[in-house]
C-alpha positions in Angstrom: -36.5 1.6 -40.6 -35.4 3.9 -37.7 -34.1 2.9 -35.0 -37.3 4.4 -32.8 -39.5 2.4 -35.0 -37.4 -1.1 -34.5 -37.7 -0.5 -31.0 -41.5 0.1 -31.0 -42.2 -3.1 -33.2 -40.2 -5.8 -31.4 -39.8 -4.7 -27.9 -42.5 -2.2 -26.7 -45.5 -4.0 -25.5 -43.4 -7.7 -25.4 -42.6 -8.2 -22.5 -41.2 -12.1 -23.1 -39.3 -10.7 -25.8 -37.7 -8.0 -23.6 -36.7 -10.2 -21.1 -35.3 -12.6 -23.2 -33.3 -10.0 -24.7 -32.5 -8.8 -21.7 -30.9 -11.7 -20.0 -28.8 -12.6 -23.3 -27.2 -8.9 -22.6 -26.8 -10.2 -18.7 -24.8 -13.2 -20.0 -22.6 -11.9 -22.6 -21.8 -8.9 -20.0 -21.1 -11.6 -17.1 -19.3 -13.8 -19.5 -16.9 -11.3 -20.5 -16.2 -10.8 -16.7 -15.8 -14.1 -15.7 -14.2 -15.7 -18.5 -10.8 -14.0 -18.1 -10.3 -15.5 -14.1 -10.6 -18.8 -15.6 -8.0 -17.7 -18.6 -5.2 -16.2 -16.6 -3.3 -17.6 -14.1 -4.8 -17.1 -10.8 -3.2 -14.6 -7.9 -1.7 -11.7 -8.2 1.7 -11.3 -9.7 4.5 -11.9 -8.2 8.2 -11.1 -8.7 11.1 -12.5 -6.8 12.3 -8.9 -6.1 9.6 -8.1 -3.8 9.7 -9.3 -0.1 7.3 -10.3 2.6 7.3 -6.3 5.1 8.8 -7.4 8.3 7.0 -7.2 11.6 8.4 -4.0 12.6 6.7 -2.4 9.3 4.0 -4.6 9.6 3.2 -3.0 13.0 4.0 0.8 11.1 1.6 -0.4 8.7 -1.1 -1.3 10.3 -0.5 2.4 12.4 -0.5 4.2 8.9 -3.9 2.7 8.2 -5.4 3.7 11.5 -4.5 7.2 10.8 -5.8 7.1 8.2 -2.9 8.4 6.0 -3.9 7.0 2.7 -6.9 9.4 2.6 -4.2 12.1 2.0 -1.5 10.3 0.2 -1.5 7.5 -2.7 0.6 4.9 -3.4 0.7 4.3 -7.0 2.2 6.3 -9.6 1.1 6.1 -12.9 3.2 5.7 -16.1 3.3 9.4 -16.9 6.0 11.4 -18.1 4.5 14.3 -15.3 4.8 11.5 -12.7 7.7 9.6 -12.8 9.5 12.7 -13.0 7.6 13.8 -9.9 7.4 10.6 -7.7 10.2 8.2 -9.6 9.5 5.1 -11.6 5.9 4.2 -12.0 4.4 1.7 -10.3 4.6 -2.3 -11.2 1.7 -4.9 -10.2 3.9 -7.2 -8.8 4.9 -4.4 -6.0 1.4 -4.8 -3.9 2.0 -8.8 -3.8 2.0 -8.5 0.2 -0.5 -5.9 0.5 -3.7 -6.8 2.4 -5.3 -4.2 1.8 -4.1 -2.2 -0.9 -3.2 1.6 -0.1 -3.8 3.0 -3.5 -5.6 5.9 -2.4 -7.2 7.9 -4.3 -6.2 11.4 -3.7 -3.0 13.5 -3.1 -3.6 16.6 -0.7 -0.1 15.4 0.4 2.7 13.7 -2.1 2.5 10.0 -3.7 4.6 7.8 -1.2 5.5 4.9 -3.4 9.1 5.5 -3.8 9.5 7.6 -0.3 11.5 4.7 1.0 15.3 6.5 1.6 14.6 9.9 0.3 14.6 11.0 3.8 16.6 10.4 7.1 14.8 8.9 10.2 15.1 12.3 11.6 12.7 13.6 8.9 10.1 11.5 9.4 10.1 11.9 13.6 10.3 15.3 12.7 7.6 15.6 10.5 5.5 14.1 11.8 5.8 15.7 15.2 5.5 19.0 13.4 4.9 19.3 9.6 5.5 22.8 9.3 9.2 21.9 10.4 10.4 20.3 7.9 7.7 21.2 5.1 6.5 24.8 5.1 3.0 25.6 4.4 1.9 22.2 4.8 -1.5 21.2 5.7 -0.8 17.8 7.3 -1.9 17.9 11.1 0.5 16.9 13.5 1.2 13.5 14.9 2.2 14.4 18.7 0.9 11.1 20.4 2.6 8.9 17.7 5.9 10.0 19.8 4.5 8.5 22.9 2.0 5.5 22.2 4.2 2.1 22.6 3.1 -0.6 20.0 2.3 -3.8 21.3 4.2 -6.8 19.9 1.6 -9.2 21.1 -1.1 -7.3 18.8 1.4 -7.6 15.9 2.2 -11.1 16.2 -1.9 -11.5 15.6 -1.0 -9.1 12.7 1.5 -11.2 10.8 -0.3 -14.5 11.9 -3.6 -12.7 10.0 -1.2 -12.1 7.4 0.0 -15.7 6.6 -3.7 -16.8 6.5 -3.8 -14.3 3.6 -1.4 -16.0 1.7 1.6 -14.0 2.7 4.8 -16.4 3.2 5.3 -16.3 7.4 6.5 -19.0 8.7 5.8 -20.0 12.2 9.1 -19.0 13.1 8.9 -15.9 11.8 5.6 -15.4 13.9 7.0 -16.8 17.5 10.1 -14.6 16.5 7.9 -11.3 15.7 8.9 -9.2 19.5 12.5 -10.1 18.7 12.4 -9.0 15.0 10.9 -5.9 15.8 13.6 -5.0 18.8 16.2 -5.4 16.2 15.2 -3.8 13.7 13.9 -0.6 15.9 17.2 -0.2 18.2 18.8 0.6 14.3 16.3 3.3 13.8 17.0 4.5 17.6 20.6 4.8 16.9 20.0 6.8 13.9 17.4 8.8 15.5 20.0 9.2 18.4 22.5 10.3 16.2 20.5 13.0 15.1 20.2 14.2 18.8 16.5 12.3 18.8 16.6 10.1 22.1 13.5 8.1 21.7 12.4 4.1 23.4 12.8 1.6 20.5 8.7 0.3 21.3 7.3 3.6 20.1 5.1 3.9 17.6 7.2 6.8 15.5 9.8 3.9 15.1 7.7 1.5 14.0 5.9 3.7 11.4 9.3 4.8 9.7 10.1 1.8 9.6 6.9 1.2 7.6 7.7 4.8 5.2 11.2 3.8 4.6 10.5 0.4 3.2 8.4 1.9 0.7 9.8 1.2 -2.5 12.7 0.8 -2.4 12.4 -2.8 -3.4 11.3 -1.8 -6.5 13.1 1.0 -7.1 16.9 -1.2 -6.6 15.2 -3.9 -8.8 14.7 -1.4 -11.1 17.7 0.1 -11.4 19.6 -3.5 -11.3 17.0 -4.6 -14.1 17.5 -1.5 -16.7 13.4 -0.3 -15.5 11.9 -3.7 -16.6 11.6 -6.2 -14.1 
């Protein structure tokens, strides 16, 4: 019997039969989806490696989302020879335990920034952003000017991390009354560095707080990595 044939004997013209059939297909498909969140252990994984960002990133963060740099530039590099040869070690799970949202992305007009964290100086970053073209001919990235001049408002990020900790992410409320001080001191050491480099900028600006943010970025991972022989 072809398989036309089968089709046309039991299911054309039955409608109770095709709607039977049909929801047995529903419930094997949903079962296979549902089954394995009550198999695994729940949450995402974790690894004691991998740290809670701290408000000064949180605040670059949330200034790297509004800019909407993750439309240009992904954060996850695959385990590909092409790749990690590229962009450094691939990417592990346990890396995006803090991450509300995830900043996957899903294209690369500009570089992967996963392991970015230390590759430059402070004075890159100000620099580049302030002007692409300075520091990477030919680029396409627009330019960044206001980024030198708009303050960040510790206030906003203490509503930040508190959002944060609702999400599961371990602040305590210490670390939340404590978030304008933990973002001074972490922000006068990019200052000095900046200042070093000639760059005389206020520690409250939003460039500071954002290379904060692009200098963290996996370098977590990439020590552990290195510590751990590339398997954490």
């Amino acid at each position: 019997m072809s398989e036309n044939s089968f089709h046309r004997r039991f299911f054309e013209g039955k409608a109770a039969i095709f709607a039977i059939a049909m929801t047995v297909s529903v419930l094997i498909g949903g079962l296979v989806e549902i089954l394995p969140m009550f198999t695994a252990k729940l949450g995402p994984e974790r690894a004691d490696w991998v740290s809670p960002y701290t408000p000064l990133e949180v605040a670059g963060r949330d200034i790297y989302i509004r800019e909407g740099c993750y439309h240009c530039h992904s954060q996850m590099i695959r385990p590909m020879r092409a790749e990690v040869l590229r962009y450094g070690e691939w990417t592990r799970a346990a890396e995006y335990a803090y991450d509300h949202p995830f900043l996957l992305g899903s294209r690369r007009i500009g570089p992967d920034l996963q392991r970015i964290g230390g590759k430059y100086p402070d004075a890159w970053h100000y620099e580049h952003m302030r002007d692409p073209r300075s520091t990477s001919p030919g680029s396409v990235m627009p330019a960044y000017p206001w980024l030198l001049e708009w303050k960040v408002d510790a206030e906003d990020i203490t509503k930040s991390v508190r959002a944060l900790s609702r999400a599961g992410v371990p602040y305590s409320e210490s670390d939340i009354a404590g978030v304008g001080a933990s973002m001074q001191a972490q922000a006068r050491g990019i200052v000095q560095s900046l200042a070093g480099s000639g760059i005389n900028i206020d520690w409250d600006r939003e460039i500071v707080a954002l290379t904060a943010y692009l200098q963290r970025l996996g370098v977590e991972g990439r020590r552990a990595l290195a510590d751990r022989g590339s398997t954490p």
